[in-house]
C-alpha positions in Angstrom: -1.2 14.7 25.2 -4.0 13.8 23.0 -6.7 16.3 21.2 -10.3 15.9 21.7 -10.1 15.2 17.8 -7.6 12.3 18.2 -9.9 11.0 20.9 -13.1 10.8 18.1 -10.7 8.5 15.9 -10.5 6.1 18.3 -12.7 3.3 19.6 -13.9 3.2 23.3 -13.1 -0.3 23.4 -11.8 -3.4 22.3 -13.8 -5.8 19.4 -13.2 -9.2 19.8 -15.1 -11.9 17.4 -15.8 -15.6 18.0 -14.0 -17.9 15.0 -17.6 -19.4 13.8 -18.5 -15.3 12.5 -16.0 -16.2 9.9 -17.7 -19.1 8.6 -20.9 -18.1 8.8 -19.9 -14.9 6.7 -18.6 -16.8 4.2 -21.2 -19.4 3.8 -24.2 -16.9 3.8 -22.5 -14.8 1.6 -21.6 -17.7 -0.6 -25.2 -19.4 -0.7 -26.8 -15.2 -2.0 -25.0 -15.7 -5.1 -28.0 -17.5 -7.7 -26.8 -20.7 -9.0 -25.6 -21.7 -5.4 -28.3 -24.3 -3.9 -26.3 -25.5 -0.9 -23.4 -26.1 1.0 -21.9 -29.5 0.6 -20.3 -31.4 3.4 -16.5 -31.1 4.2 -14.7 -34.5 2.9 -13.0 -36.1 5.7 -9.7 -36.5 5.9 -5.6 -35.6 7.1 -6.2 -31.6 5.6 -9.4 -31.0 7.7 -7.0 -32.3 10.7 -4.7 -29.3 9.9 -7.5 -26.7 9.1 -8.2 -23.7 11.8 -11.9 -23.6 11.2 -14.3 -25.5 9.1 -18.4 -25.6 9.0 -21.4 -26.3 6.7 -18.9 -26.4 3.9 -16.4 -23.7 4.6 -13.2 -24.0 6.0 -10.9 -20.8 7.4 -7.7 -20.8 7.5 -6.4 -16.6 9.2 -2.6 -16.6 9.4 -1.1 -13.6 10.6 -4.3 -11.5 10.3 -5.1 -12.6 6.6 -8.1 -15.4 5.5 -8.0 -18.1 3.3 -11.1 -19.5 2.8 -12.3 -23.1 1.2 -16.3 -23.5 -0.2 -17.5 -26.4 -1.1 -20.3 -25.9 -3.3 -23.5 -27.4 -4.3 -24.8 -25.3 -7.5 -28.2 -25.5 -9.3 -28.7 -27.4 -12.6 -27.6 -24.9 -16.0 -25.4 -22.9 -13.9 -22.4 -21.7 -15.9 -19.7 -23.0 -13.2 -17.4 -20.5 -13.7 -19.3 -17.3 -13.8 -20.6 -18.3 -10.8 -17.6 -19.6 -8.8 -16.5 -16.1 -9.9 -19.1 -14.4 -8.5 -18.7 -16.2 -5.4 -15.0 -15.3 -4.8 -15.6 -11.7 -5.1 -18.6 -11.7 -3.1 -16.7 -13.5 -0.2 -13.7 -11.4 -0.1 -15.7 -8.6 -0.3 -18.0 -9.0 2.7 -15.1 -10.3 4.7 -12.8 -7.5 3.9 -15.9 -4.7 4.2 -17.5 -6.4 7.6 -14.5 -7.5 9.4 -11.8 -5.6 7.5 -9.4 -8.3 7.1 -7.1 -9.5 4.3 -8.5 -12.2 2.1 -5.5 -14.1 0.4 -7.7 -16.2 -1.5 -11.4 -17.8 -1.8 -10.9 -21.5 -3.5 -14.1 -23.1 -4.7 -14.8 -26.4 -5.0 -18.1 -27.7 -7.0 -19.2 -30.9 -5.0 -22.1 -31.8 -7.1 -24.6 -30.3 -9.3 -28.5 -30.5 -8.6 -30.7 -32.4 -10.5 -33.0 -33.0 -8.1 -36.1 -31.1 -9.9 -35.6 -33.4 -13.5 -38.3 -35.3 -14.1 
């Protein structure tokens, strides 16, 4: 028999999420973090094949309720690379762990170009 109090700990339903919350998380969250201009576009080839979820530079991988998750960067001219790939990891396993309270394995970044758009 359950207690009124055990009742209050419970939801009153079922959460379900579609795949594409995921990577939008992730690349919102990733593109906050100053010294991150853009996403860059996912290289083709046999690994995307095998990936569970990829979009506007982020790829997903959730294997037995824990999140791997692949950036692929674009980062503003100046920008110490590692403070801000850094930055970026934490940022991304935090939101993901705090919003959707699920395991994040590991957050791998990969700088695909640096802008220099705005020399002159």
């Amino acid at each position: 028999m359950h207690t009124s109090e055990e009742n209050q700990d419970r939801a009153p339903g079922l959460t379900t999420m579609a795949p594409g919350v995921l990577l939008t998380l992730a690349r919102l969250t990733a593109l906050s973090v100053p010294g991150v201009v853009a996403m860059a576009p996912i290289r083709s080839g046999v690994n995307r094949l095998f990936r569970r979820g990829s979009g506007a530079g982020v790829q997903i991988n959730i294997e037995d309720g824990e999140v791997a998750v692949d950036l692929f960067l674009i980062l503003a001219q100046d920008t110490n690379v590692r403070k801000v790939s850094r930055h970026v990891q934490a940022e991304v396993m935090r939101t993901i762990e705090e919003m959707i309270g699920m395991d994040v394995i590991r957050v791998d970044i990969h700088i695909e170009d640096i802008d220099y758009d705005e020399i002159t």
